[in-house]
N, C-alpha and C positions, 0 to 999 in steps of 0.2 A: 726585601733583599737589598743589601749594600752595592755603590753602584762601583764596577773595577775602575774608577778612575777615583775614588776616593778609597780603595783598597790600597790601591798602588801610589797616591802620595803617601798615605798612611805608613805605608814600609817602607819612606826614607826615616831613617831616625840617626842620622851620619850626626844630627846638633843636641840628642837627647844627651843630657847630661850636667854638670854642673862648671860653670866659667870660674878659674880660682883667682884671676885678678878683675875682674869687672868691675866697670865704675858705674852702670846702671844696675836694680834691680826691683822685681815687682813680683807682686803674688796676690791672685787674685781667686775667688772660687765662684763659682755658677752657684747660686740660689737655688734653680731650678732643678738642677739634676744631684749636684754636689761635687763635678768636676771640679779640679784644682789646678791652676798653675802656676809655675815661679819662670821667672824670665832672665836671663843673665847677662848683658852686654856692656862689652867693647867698647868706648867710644873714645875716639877720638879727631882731635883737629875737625869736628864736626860731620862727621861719617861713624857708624856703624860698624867697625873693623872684626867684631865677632860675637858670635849669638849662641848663647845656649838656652834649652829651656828643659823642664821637666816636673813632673806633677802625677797624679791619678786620673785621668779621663778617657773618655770614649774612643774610637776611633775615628769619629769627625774632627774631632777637638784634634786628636792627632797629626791629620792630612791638614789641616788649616795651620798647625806649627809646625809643621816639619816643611811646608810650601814659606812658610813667611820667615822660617831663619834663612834657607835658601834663597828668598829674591831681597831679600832686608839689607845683606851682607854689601859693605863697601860703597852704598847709597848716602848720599847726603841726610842729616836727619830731616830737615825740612822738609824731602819731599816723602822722607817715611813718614813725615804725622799728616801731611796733605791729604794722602793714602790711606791714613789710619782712618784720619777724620771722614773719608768719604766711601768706605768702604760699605758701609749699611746699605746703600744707594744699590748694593751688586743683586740685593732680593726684590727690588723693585723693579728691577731692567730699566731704569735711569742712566743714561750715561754720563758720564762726568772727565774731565781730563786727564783718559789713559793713554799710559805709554805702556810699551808691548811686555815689560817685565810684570806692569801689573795683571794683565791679561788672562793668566794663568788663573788667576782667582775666581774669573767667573767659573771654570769649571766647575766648582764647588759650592759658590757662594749663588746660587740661583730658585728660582721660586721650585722646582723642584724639591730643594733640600730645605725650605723653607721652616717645615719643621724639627730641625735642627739649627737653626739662623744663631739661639744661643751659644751653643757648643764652639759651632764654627768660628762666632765670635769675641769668644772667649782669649785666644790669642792676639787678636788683635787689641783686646781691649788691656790688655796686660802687657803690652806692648809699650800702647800710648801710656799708660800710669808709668812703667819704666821710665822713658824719657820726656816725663814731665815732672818727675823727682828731681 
């Protein structure tokens, strides 16, 4: 059974879609399952100013892009890939230097859902390739 807090990130999809001026983008697919995604962002003067993303995937994969266009927007990139980079650390129950916007993500990102860890990080990883282009 799906748990309703990843039903209900899952039904935000206000950033599913396609960005038509982006200066970043990335596309990546899961191996494992064969979900896909494309990432579309905004950048400027070194922020994040707008996210779109879209693809074929699960609804993990979903709740985990539709949570990361929502807390990504208007953030410095520096501390998006800070975040990026230490996101894996969330199915270990590691803590590492969160601030309250990232917080959101443990909901998701935990040894419960662990067998989904790829799905879920399938966004993020598509994310950082974005803004390391």
């Amino acid at each position: 059974m799906i748990d309703k807090v990843i039903l209900k990130m899952a039904s935000n999809t206000n950033d599913y879609g396609v960005l038509d001026n982006y200066s970043h983008y990335s596309y990546l697919k899961n191996s494992s399952c064969g979900d896909d995604m494309k990432i579309y962002l905004s950048v400027k003067t070194n922020k994040i100013k707008d996210f779109k993303y879209q693809g074929n995937f699960c609804i993990y994969c979903q709740a985990s892009a539709g949570l990361l266009s929502k807390k990504m927007k208007n953030k410095p990139v520096k501390n998006v890939k800070k975040f990026l980079m230490n996101s894996k650390f969330f199915f270990n129950n590691k803590i590492f230097d969160q601030k309250n916007d990232w917080k959101d993500f443990k909901k998701i990102m935990n040894k419960k859902n662990i067998a989904r860890k790829n799905c879920l990080l399938l966004p993020i990883k598509t994310l950082l390739k974005a803004l390391n282009n």
